[in-house]
C-alpha positions as CSV (number, residue, x, y, z in Angstrom):
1,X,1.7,-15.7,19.8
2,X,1.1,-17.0,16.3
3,X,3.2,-14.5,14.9
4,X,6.3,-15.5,16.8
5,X,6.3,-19.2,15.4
6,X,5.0,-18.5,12.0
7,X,7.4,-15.7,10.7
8,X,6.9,-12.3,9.2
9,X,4.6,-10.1,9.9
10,X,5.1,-10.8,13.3
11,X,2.7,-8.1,14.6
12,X,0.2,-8.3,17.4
13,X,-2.7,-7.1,14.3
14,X,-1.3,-9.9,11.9
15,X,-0.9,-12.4,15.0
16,X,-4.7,-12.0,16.3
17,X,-5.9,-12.9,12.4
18,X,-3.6,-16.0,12.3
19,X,-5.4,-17.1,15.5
20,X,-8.6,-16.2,13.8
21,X,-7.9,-18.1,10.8
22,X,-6.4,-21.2,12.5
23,X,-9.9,-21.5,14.6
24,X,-11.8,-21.3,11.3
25,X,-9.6,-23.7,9.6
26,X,-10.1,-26.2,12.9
27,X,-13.9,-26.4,12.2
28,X,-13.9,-26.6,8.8
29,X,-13.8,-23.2,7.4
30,X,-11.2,-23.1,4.6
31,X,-10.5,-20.0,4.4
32,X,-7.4,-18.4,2.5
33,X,-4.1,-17.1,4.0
34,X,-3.4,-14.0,2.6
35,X,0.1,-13.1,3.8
36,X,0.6,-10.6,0.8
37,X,-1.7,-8.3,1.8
38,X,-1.1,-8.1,5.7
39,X,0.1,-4.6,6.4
40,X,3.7,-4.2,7.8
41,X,4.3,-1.0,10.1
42,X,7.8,0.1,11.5
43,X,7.1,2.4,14.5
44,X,10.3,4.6,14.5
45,X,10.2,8.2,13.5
46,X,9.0,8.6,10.6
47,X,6.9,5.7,10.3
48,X,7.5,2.7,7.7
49,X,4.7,1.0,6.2
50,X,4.0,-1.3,3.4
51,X,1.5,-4.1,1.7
52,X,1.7,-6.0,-1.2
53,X,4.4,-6.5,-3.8
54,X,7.8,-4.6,-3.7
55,X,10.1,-3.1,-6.6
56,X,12.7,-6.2,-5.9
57,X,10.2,-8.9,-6.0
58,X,8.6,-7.6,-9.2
59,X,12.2,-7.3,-11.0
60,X,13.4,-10.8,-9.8
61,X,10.2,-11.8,-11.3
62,X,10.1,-10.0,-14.5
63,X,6.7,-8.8,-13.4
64,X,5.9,-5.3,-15.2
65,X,5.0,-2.2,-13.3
66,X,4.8,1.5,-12.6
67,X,5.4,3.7,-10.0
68,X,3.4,6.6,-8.7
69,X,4.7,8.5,-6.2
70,X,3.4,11.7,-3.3
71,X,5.6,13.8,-1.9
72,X,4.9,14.6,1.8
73,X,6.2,18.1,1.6
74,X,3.7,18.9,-1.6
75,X,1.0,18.3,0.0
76,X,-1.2,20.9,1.8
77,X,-1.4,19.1,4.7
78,X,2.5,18.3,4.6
79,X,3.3,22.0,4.3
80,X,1.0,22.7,7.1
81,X,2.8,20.4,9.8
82,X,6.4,21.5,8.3
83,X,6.6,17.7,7.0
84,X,10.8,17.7,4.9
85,X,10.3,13.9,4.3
86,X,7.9,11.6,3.8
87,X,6.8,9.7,0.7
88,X,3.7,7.5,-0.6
89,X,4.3,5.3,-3.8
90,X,1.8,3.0,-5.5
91,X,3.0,0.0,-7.4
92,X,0.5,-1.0,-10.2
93,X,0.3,-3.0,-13.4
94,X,1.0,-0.1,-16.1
95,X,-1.5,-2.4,-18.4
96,X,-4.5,-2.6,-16.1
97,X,-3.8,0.2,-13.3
98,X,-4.3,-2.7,-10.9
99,X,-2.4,-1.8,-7.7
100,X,0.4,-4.0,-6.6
101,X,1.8,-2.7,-3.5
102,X,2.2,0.8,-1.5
103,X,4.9,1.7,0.3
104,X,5.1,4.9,3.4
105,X,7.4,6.4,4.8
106,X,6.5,9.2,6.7
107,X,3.8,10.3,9.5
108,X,1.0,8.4,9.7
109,X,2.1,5.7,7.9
110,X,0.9,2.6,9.7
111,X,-2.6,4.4,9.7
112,X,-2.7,5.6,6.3
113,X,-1.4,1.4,4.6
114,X,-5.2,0.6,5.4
115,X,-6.7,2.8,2.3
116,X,-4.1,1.0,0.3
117,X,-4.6,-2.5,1.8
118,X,-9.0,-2.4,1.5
119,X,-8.2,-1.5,-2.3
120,X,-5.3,-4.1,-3.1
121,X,-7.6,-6.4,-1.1
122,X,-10.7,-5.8,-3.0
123,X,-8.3,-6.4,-7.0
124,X,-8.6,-2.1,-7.2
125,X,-6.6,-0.3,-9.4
126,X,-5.3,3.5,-9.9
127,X,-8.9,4.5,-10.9
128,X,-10.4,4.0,-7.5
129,X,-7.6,6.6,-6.0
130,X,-8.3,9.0,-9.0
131,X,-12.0,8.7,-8.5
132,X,-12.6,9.1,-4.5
133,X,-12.9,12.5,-3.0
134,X,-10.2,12.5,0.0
135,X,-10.9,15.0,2.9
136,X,-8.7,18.0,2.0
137,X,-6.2,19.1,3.9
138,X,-5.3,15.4,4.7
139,X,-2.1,13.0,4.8
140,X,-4.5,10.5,2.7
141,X,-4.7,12.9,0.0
142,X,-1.1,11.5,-0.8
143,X,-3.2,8.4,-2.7
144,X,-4.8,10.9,-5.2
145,X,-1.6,12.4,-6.0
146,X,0.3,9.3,-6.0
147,X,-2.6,7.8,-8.4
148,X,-2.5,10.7,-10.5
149,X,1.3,10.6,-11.1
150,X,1.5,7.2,-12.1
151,X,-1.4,7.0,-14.4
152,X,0.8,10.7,-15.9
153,X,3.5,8.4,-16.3
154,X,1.6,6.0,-18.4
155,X,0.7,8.4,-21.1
156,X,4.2,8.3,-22.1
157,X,5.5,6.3,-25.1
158,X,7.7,4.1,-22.8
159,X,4.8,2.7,-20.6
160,X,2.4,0.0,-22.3
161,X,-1.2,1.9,-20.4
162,X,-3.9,3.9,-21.1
């Protein structure tokens, strides 16, 4: 499989559209790799999941950021299915709101990377979480919350947004 010769991620998912971007690239069809925002998903209990930038490659960089985080156990849902851990942070420029990276860790959490991923793919920000009505009681209310709190965090006199 692609994956196993070409490195991280090596998932079936990310595998299948290596293959599909190798055959476009063979007739002529240019079109871009975009490792960065390939989901990764750890199947253990709880889940892992993540896309985009992390905290570590954004401090070796000097790249400026902001966390905003959701709590598992606050959320409705959470408290409904007994959920003790569990976690959902955004990474975003605290400038623009433009998200960065999210990280999982909790149920769901392969499933749930895909909101995140369709926003980071498409240059979203913070205001796209804050905006959108999530289904209520759901695990993917976590990105509202999460939004919420960082954009909170960016009011204060220490963080260069809004």
């Amino acid at each position: 499989a692609a994956g196993d010769v070409i490195g991280v991620p090596a998932l079936a998912s990310s595998s299948f559209e290596q293959g599909r971007l190798a055959a476009l690239h063979m007739f002529g069809d240019n079109k871009p790799f975009p490792i960065e925002k390939f989901p990764y998903g750890i199947y253990t209990i709880p889940e892992i999941s993540m896309v985009g930038k992390t905290e570590f490659e954004m401090t070796a960089q000097n790249i400026p950021f902001e966390s905003g985080i959701a709590r598992y156990e606050e959320l409705a849902k959470g408290q409904m299915i007994g959920a003790r851990h569990g976690i959902l942070k955004l990474l975003f420029d605290p400038t623009t709101l433009k998200l960065l990276g999210v990280h999982i860790f909790g149920d769901s959490a392969a499933e749930l990377i895909h909101i995140g991923q369709a926003v980071l793919s498409y240059g979203g920000g913070l205001e796209y979480f804050r905006d959108t009505v999530f289904n209520y009681p759901t695990n993917a209310e976590a990105y509202k919350v999460a939004a919420l709190d960082g954009i909170n965090k960016c009011w204060r006199p220490d963080c260069h947004g809004p």
